[in-house]
GUDOTI-700600 format. One record per residue: x, y, z of N, C-alpha, C in turn; residue number from 1; residue in three letters. Coordinates in Angstrom, 3 decimals. Layout:
! residues N
<pt <X, Y, Z>, <X, Y, Z>, <X, Y, Z>, NUM, 'ALA'>
...
***
This chain:
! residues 85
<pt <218.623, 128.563, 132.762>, <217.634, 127.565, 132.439>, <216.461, 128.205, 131.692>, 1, 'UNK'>
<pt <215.933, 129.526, 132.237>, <215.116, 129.916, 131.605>, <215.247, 131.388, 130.677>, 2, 'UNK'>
<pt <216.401, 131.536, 130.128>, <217.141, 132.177, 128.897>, <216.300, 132.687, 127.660>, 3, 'UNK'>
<pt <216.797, 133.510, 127.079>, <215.987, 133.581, 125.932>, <214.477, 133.997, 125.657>, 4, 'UNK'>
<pt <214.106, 135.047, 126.588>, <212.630, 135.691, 127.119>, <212.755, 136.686, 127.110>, 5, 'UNK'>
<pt <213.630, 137.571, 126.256>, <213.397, 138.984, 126.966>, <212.399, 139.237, 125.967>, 6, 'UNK'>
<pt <211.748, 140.552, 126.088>, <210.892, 141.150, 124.908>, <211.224, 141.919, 123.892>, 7, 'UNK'>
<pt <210.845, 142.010, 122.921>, <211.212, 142.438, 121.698>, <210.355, 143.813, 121.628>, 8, 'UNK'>
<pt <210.743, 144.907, 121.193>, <210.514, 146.217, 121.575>, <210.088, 146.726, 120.436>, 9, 'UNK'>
<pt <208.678, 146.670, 120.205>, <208.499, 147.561, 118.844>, <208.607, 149.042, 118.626>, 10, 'UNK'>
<pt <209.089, 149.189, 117.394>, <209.146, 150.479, 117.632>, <208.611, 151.446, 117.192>, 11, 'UNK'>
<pt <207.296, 151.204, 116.680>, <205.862, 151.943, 116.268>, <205.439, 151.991, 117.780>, 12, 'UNK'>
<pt <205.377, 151.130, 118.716>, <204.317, 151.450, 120.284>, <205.987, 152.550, 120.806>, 13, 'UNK'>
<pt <206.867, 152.042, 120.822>, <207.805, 152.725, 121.413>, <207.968, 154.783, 121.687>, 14, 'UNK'>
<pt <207.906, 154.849, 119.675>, <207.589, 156.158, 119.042>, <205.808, 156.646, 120.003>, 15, 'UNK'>
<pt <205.044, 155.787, 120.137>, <204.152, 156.538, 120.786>, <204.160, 156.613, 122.034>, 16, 'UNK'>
<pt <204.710, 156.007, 122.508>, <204.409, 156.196, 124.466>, <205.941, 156.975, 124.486>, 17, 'UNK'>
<pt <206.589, 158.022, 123.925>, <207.809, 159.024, 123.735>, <206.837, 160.037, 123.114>, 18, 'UNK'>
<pt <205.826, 160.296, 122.824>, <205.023, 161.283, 122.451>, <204.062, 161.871, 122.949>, 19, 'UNK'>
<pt <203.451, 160.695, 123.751>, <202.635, 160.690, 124.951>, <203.691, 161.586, 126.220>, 20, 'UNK'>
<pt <204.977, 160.731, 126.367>, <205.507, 161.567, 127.244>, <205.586, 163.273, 127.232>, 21, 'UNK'>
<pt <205.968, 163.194, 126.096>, <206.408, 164.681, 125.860>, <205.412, 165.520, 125.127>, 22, 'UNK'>
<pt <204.476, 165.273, 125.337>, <202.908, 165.909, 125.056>, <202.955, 167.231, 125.461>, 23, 'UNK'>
<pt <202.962, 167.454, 126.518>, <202.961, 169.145, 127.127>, <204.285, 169.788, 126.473>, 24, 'UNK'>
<pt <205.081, 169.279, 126.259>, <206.202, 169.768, 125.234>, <205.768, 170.322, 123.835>, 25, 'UNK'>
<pt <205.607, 168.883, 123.267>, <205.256, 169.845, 121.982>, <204.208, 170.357, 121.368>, 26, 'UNK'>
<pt <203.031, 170.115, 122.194>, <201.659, 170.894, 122.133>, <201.587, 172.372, 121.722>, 27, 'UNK'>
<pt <201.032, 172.268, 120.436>, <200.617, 173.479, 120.073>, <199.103, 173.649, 119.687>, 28, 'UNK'>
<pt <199.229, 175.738, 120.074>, <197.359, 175.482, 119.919>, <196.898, 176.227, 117.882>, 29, 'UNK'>
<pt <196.229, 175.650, 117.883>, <195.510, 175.495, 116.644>, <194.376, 175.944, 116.244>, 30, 'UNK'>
<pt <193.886, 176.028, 115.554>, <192.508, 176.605, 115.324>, <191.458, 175.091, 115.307>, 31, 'UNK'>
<pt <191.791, 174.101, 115.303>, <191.325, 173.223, 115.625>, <191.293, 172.399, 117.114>, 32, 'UNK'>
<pt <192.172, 172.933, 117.598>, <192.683, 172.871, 118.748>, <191.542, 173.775, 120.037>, 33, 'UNK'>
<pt <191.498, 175.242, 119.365>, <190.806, 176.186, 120.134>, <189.165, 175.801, 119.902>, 34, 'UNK'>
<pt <188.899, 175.023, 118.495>, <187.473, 174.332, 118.176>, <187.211, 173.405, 118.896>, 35, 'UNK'>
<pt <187.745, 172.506, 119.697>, <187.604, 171.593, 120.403>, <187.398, 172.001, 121.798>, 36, 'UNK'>
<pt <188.417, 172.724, 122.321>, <188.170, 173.461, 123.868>, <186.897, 174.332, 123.679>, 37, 'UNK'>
<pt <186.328, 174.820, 123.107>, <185.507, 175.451, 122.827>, <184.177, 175.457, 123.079>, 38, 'UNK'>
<pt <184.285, 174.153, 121.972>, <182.724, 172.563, 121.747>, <182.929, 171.941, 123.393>, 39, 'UNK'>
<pt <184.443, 171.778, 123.319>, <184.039, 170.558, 124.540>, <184.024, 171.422, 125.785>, 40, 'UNK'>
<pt <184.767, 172.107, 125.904>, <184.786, 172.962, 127.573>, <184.482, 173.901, 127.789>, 41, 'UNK'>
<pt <183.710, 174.179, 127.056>, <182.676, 175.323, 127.253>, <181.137, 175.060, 126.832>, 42, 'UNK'>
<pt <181.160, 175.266, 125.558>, <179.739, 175.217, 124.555>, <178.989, 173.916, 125.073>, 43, 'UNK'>
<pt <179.268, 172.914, 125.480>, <178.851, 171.162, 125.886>, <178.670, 171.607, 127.441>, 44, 'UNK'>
<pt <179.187, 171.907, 128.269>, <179.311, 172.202, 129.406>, <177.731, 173.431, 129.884>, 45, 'UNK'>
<pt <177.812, 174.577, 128.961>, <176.629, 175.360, 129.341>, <175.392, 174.863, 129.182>, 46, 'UNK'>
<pt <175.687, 174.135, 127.539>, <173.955, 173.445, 127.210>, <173.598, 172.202, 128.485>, 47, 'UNK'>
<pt <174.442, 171.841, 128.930>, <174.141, 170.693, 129.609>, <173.389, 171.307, 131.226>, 48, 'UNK'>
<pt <174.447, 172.530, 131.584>, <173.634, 173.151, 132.470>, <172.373, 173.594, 132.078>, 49, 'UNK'>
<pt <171.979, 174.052, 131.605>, <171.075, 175.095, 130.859>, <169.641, 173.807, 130.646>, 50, 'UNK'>
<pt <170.183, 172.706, 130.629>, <169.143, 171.501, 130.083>, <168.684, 171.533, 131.700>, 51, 'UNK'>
<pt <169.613, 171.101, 132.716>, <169.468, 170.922, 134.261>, <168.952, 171.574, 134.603>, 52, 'UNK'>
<pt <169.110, 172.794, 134.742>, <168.491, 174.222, 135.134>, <166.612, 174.459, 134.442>, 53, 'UNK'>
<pt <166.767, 173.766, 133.352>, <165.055, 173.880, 133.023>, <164.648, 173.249, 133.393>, 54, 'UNK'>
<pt <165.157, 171.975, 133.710>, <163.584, 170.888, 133.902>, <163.680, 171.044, 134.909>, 55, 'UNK'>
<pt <164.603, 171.534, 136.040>, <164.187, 171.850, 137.417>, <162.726, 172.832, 137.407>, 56, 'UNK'>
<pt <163.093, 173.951, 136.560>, <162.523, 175.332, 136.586>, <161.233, 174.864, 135.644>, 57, 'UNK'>
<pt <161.089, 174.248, 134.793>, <159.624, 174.571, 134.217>, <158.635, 173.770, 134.871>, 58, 'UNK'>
<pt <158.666, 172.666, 135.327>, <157.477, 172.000, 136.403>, <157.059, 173.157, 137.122>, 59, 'UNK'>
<pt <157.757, 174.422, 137.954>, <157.504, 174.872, 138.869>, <156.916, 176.273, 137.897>, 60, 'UNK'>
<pt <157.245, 176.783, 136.901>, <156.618, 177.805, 135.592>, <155.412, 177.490, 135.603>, 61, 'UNK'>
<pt <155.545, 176.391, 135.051>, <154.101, 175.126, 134.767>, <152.945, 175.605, 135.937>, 62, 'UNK'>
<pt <153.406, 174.978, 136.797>, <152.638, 175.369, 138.278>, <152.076, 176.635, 138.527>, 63, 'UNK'>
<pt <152.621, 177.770, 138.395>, <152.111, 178.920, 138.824>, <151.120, 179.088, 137.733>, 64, 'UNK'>
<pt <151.641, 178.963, 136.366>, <150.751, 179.684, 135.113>, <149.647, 178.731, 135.363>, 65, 'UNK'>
<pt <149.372, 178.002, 135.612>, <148.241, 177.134, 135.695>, <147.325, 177.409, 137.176>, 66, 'UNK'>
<pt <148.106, 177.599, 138.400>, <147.534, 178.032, 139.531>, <147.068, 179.627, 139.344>, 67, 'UNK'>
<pt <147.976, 180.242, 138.312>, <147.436, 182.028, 137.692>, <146.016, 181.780, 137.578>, 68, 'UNK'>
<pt <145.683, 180.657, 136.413>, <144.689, 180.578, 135.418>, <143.490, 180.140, 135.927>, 69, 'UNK'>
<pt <143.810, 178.702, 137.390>, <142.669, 178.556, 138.049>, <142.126, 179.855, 138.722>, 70, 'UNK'>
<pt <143.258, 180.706, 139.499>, <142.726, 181.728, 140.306>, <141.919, 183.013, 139.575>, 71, 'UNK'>
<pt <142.432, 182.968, 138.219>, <141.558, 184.309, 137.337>, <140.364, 183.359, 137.053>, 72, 'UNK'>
<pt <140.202, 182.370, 136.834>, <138.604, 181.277, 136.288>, <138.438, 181.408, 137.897>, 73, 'UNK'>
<pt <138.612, 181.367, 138.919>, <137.514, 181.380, 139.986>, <137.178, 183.015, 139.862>, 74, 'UNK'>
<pt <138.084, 183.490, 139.772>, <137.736, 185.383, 140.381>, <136.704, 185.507, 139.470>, 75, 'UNK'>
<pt <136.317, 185.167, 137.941>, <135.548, 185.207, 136.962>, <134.447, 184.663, 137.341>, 76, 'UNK'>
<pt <134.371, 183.430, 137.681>, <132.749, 183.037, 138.040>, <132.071, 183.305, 139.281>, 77, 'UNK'>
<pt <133.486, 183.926, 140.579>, <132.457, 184.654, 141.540>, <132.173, 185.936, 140.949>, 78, 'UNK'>
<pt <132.256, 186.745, 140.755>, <132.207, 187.672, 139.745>, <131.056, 187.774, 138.757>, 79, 'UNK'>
<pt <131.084, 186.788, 138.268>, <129.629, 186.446, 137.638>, <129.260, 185.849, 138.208>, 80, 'UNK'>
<pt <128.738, 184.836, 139.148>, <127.733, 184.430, 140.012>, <127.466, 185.535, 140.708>, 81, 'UNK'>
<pt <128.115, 186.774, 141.336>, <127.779, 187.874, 141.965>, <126.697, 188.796, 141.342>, 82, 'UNK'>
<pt <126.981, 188.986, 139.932>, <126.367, 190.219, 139.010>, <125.084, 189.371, 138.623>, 83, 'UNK'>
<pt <124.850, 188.109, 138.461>, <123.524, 187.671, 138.626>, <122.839, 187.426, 139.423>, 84, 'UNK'>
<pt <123.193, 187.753, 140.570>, <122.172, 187.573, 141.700>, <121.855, 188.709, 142.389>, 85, 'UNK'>
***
C-alpha cells in the first residue's frame, strides 16, 4: 500500500561520508597540514594562556609598584619633615 518510498542515494553526499570514513586512512601530513597544528594547537593555545596569566598578574604588579611608590613618598616626607625640624 505504501510502495514506492525508498530513497534515492546521491552520490556526491555518498563519495563524502566514504571519505569521512576513511579519514585516518588516507591522511597525510603536509606542510600545510603541520601550519595548521601549529597556529591551532599550539601558537593559539599559548597566547591565550599567556593573555590569562596577565590579567591575573598585572592588577597585582600594579599594586605593589604603586604601594613601592606610596611607601618611598612617605619615607621622603618623614625624612624631610625630620631634617626641618
Amino acid at each position: 500500500m505504501g510502495g514506492g518510498m525508498e530513497a534515492n542515494k546521491n552520490k556526491f553526499i555518498e563519495d563524502w561520508s566514504s571519505a569521512r570514513e576513511n579519514l585516518e586512512h588516507n591522511f597525510r601530513w603536509t606542510r600545510r597540514n603541520l601550519a595548521l597544528v601549529g597556529l591551532f594547537g599550539i601558537a593559539l593555545p599559548v597566547l591565550v594562556y599567556k593573555g590569562i596569566v596577565r590579567e591575573f598578574v598585572f592588577p597585582f604588579i600594579s599594586f605593589l609598584r604603586l604601594s613601592a611608590y606610596l611607601i618611598f613618598s612617605l619615607e621622603t616626607l618623614i625624612v624631610y619633615s625630620f631634617l626641618r625640624s
